[in-house]
C-alpha positions, 0 to 999 in steps of 0.5 A, a space after each residue: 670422696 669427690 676425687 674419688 668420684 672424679 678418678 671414677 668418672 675419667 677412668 671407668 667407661 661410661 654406662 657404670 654405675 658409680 655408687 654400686 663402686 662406693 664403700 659403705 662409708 661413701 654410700 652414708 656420705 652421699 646419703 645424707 638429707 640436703 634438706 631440698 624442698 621440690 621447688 629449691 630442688 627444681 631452682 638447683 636444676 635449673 640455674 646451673 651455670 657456666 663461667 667463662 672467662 674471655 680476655 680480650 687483648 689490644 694491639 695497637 691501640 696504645 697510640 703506636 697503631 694505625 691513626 695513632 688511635 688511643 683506647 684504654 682498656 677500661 673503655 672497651 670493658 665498660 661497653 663489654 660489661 654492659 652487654 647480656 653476658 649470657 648466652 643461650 645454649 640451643 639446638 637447632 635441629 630438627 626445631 630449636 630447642 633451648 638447652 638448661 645449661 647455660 654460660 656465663 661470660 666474663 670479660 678482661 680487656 687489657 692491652 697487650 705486651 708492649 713490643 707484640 705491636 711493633 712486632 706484629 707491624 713489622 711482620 706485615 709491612 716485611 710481608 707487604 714489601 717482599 711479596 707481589 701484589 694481586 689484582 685477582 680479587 679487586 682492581 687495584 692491587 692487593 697485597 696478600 699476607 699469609 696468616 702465619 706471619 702473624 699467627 706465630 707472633 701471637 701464639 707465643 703470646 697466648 702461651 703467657 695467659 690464663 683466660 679460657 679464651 683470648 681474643 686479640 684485636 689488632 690494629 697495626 699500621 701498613 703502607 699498602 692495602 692487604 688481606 690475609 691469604 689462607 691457602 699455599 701459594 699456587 693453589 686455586 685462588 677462587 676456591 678460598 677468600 681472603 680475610 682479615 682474621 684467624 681462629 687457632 687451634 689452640 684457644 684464640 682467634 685474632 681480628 685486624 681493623 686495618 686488613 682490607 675488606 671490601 665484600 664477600 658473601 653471596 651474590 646479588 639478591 642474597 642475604 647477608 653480604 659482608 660490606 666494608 661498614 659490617 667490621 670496625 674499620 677506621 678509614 670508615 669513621 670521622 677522624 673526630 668521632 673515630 674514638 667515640 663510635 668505634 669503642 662500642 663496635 668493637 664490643 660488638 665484635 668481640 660479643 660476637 666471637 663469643 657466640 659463634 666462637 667461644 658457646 656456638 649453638 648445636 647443630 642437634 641435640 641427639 648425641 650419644 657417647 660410644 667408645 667405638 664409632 666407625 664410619 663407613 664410606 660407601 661409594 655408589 659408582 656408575 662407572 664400570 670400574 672402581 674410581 682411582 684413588 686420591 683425585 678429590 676422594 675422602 681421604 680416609 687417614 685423614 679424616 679418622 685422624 680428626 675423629 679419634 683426636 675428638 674421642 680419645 680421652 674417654 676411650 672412645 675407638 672411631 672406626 672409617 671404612 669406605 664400601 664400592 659397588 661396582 657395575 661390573 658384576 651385573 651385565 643386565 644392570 649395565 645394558 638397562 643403565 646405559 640404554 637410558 644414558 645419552 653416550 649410548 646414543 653415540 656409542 650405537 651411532 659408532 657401532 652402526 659406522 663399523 658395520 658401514 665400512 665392513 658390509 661392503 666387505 661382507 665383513 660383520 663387526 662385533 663389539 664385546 665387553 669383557 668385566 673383571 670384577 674384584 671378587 674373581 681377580 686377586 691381582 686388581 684387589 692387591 692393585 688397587 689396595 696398595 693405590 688407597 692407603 694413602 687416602 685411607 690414612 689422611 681420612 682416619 687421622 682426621 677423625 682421630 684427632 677430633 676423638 682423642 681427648 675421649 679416649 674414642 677409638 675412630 675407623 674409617 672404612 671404604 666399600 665400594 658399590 657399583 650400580 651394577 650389582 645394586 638396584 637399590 643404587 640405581 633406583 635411589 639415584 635415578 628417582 632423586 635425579 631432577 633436571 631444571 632449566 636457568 638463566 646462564 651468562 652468553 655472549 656479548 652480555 647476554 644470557 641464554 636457557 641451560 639445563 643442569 641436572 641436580 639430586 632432590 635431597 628430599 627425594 633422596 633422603 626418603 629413598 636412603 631411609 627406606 633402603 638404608 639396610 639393603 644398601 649396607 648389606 650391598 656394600 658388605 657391611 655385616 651388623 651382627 659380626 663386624 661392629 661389636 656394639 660400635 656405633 655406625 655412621 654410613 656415608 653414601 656417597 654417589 660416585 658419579 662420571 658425567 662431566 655434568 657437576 651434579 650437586 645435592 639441591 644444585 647446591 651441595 656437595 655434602 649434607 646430613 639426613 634425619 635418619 642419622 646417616 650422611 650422603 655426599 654426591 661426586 662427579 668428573 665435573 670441572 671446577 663450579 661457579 657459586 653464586 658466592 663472591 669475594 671482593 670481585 671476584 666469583 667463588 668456586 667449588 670443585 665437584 671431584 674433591 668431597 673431602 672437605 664437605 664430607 668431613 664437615 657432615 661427619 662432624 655436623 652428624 657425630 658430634 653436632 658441631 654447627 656451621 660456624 657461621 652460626 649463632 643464636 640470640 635470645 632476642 633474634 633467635 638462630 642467626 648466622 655471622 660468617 666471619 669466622 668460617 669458610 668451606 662449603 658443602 652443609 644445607 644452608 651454610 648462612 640460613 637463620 632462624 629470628 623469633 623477631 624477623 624471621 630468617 637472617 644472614 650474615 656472612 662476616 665469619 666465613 673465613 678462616 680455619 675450618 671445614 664449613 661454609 663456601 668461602 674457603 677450602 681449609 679442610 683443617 679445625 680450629 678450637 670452635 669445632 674441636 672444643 663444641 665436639 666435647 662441649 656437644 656430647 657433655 651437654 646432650 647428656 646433661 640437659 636430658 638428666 636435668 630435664 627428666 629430674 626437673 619433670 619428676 620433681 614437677 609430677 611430686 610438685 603436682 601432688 603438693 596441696 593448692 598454692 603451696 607450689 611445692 615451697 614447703 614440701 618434700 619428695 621425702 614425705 611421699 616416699 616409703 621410709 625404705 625409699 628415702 635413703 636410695 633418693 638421698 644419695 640420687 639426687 645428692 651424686 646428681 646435683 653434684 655431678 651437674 655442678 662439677 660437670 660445668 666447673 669442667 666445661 668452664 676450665 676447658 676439660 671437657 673431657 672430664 664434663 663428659 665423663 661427668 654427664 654420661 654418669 648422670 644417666 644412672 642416677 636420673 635412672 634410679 629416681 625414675 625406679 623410685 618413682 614408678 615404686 611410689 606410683 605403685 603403691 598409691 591407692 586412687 580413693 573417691 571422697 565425696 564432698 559435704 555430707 548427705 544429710 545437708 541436701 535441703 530437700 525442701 527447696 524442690 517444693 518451694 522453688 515449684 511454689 515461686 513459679 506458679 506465683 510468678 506465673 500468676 502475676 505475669 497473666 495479670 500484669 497482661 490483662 485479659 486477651 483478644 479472644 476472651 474481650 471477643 467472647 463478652 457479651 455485647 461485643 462485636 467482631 469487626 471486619 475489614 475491607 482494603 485497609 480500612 476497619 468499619 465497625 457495625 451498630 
């Protein structure tokens, strides 16, 4: 009956209602009493737990590393053991918001195989002496090591283990200070930090102690910076005291992987399973012609690529569509535009010194623009088309590969907008368009005044919310006929030409609105400067590519996926750690959130494989996003069945006489009899459906977790119909309490006698007043003259 169920839930798509598939025999199975009390029920919802097992493995503490440092593997999972193994599963916007499901972790430190050492060393000191070091990111010279040379040593490791995820903590000796580079030689150097880690794609991350680190994170007055002191370096410690103090701290760190790697936080909680998601880039361009291919565009294969590898599993079709509006079918809306622009100065002052040279001449000059547009011209369509497939398919696979494992179908579509022919565009863009003057580097050490031009998110994100339907109809997006029941999740992206960088807040280049949708902006700007450093040097972003930021707001959007940079503590609340993650392009990449302190920063896990943050430019994912874009959906679905179960067992609850607490009552014995058997077999399918859920969560099938939460959907459905049929058929009665002849009728009169009496004594107690000793006879009023009484006789 269970495999039944499980062959059901993985095979049947969502929103079936697996019992009215059951036989009559399974129907009487799933029927039987539990013998739950409401507040045994209540304990079963709200004590579900995850097991999660994490090796952590040794390389190179076995005396064989750098200082020769010994540490046993039962000292680390002493410290491990310690620690508060379980973690918090929140949801960090709009407001954090604490999910029922939670994990629990366990810990198995042991070292590793014996030649892995040897070999890992051996990899790096070949690297080390092959290549040239750089002094591009500190004065002296550092050696850069690609990642690889290491990466494909361990992963043939990681094949050999059975743990949910592995942890490897390395610790090899080198002759010359280096640092792991994750980008291809020749690229950009300060668009991407150097590190002293990895996160696979498969399910193992890799730290090295002896890689050198000095600083990396924001600028001066930032928060969170990366020092060398922040990781477990030896160099840093007494050699007398090294084995003592490093053990705990090297605890530290793997806790740490746990929460930002292994159980991140959500970035929201309101997720909903479809098996056809499309994503619609719709390009607002100023330009009078459509942007040319490629050149830092979203690429569209790429991106559903990741998508579908995500949903795939449960059937899910992701669909990617890019939509352009151009200026070139409006001639009204170009001239309105252009007059407010600056260029158009020039280009009048240009036009004034033609009509210059030929009046002399008699000669008038005449400036006349001509506009194509694509809905007219064949050829330009079938052009231009042939020049997008490419980017189109790099976008796709992308989000093909994040919808996968769901079985999710991931469309990317392009449509382009230009200004043009959309008021909308314009006035959006224009309202949200703000200019404010900084402080930028001069000459000789000074600093002089600079005005940048920048898009209030806030602003933009009313004007997107209020005109997000008339912007779809714009780009050609047809509701009714085009989607069949897919979800939507447009993209707006402002396609801009000023060699000005326009940035969303100044900041970003890409981020996620309330309203459910996601706005990236891009401009014909040269490469930025952040205010973000690595080593010595000062980072930088590139204002045409948007690939990268846009990816990452599609996963924060469709998936709920957190930066990694992420965490969450029960006792600090929303912290950010930034070791394991790098890119740029999400609102607050470090911003946390402390019960205790306030907001908090760090920045260790910024670098390495994966599409957010602003210290890098990988634009790929590792096993932290691909494994919270399933674990997110299973979890949205699941804590929303627990919790309306959990308030319709507290409503039976209340109905329990006084300081009962529902321990020795039933929902059965207020149901009608014909009510029993259906609430039987709900909560039965329910309970079992959230067990078997976090088995699969713990083994790694998420895929199958999912299947399981949608389902719940239907049972916590049919016990609110059972419910509402109970409500139905209560009867409000008024019971008077105590009986009418008990009223003592008698204390009336008594309590008026008690008065009087009182009132009596007081007047005698008081004796007699002034005016009636006045009033005897004999007595005498006596009379006053400045403060002194004289009495006549």
């Amino acid at each position: 009956m269970k495999d039944h169920l499980r062959q059901f839930v993985t095979s049947v798509p969502a929103g079936k209602d697996y019992l009215g598939h059951m036989s009559d025999a399974q129907r009487t199975a799933w029927s039987h009493d539990l013998g739950y009390s409401i507040n045994e029920t209540l304990t079963a919802l709200s004590e579900a737990r995850v097991p999660i097992t994490v090796d952590v493995k040794l390389v190179g503490f076995a005396g064989d590393g750098n200082e020769a440092l010994h540490i046993a593997d039962h000292e680390l999972q002493m410290f491990l053991r310690t620690l508060h193994k379980q973690l918090e599963t929140v949801a960090l916007h709009p407001s954090p918001a604490h999910m029922t499901l939670k994990p629990e972790i366990v810990f198995r430190v042991q070292p590793a195989y014996y030649e892995l050492s040897g070999k890992v060393a051996a990899a790096i000191n070949q690297a080390i002496n092959t290549g040239q070091p750089s002094s591009t990111y500190t004065s002296y010279p550092l050696h850069l090591v690609p990642y690889g040379e290491v990466d494909k040593l361990l992963q043939e490791d990681f094949g050999h283990g059975d743990g949910s995820y592995t942890i490897y903590l390395l610790n090899p000796p080198a002759h010359a200070p280096y640092a792991y580079s994750y980008q291809p030689p020749g690229s950009n150097q300060n668009e991407s930090c150097p590190g002293s880690l990895w996160v696979s794609d498969k399910r193992y991350a890799w730290f090295d102690l002896t890689a050198n680190l000095t600083f990396y994170g924001p600028g001066p007055g930032g928060k969170g910076q990366v020092f060398a002191h922040s990781t477990p370096i030896l160099k840093h410690y007494k050699a007398q005291d090294v084995h003592r103090a490093i053990t705990p701290d090297l605890a530290a760190l793997v806790w740490s992987a746990c929460q930002h790697l292994v159980w991140p936080p959500l970035h929201h909680g309101k997720l909903s399973y479809n098996p056809k998601l499309e994503v619609h880039l719709v390009y607002m361009v100023e330009a009078l012609q459509r942007p040319a291919p490629g050149n830092g565009r979203v690429d569209v294969a790429a991106l559903q690529q990741q998508l579908q590898a995500v949903g795939q599993p449960l059937g899910q079709q992701v669909t990617v569509l890019e939509h352009f509006v151009m200026f070139s079918t409006c001639d009204h809306c170009v001239a309105a535009y252009s007059g407010c622009l600056c260029a158009c100065a020039a280009f009048r002052g240009r036009l004034q010194q033609l009509q210059a040279v030929g009046q002399p001449l008699g000669q008038q000059v005449t400036v006349l623009e001509h506009f194509v547009m694509f809905s007219t011209c064949d050829h330009c369509v079938a052009a231009y088309s042939g020049c997008l497939q490419h980017g189109e398919r790099l976008l796709q696979q992308q989000l093909q590969a994040v919808g996968q494992p769901l079985g999710q179908q991931v469309t990317v579509l392009e449509h382009f907008v230009m200004f043009s022919t959309c008021d909308h565009c314009v006035a959006a863009y224009s309202g949200a368009l703000k200019a404010r003057t900084s402080r930028a580097p001069g000459a000789k050490g000074s600093f002089k005044l600079a005005v940048s031009h920048y898009l209030d998110l806030p602003d933009l994100e009313r004007w997107l919310a209020e005109w997000r339907e008339a912007l779809l109809s714009e780009a050609g997006v047809n509701w009714d006929t085009e989607h069949g029941g897919a979800a939507i999740l447009p993209v707006f992206i402002f396609d801009v030409p000023s060699t000005e960088p326009v940035l969303l807040d100044g900041l970003l280049q890409a981020a996620v609105l309330g309203q459910g949708d996601v706005v990236a902006v891009r401009s014909a700007a040269q490469p930025l400067q952040t205010f973000f450093g690595c080593f010595d040097l000062q980072m930088a972003i590139n204002p045409q590519n948007i690939h990268r930021p846009v990816l990452a707001a599609v996963m924060q959007q469709a998936y709920g996926i957190a930066d990694p940079a992420l965490a969450w503590s029960q006792a600090t609340g929303k912290m950010w750690s930034f070791i394991w993650s790098q890119a740029y392009g999400i609102a607050d990449p470090a911003l946390a959130w402390s019960q205790a302190t306030g907001k908090m920063w760090s920045f260790i896990w910024s670098v390495g494989q994966n599409p957010f943050g602003s210290l890098g430019s990988t634009a790929s994912l590792s096993f932290a996003q691909k494994d919270a874009a399933l674990r997110n959906m299973a979890l949205a679905y699941l804590n929303s069945s627990m919790h309306h179960a959990a308030a319709l067992m507290r409503g039976f609850e209340m109905l329990a006489p006084a300081g009962s607490n529902g321990r020795t009552h039933y929902v059965k014995g207020y149901l009608q009899p014909e009510q029993v058997l259906p609430y039987n077999q709900r909560i039965s399918l329910l309970l079992f459906k959230v067990q078997e859920a976090a088995a699969a969560l713990a083994e790694g099938q998420h895929a199958l977790a999912v299947g399981y939460a949608v389902s719940t959907t239907e049972d916590v459905a049919a016990l609110h119909k059972i419910t509402r049929h109970y409500k139905a058929s209560l009867k409000p009665d008024l019971v008077c309490m105590g009986k009418p002849d008990a009223v003592r009728w008698w204390l009336l009169p008594s309590l008026c006698c008690f008065i009087t009496l009182a009132l009596v004594v007081w007047r005698c107690a008081r004796g007699p007043s002034d005016d009636e000793s006045d009033s005897k006879p004999g007595s005498r009023r006596g009379s006053s003259f400045g403060g002194v009484h004289h009495r006549a006789y």
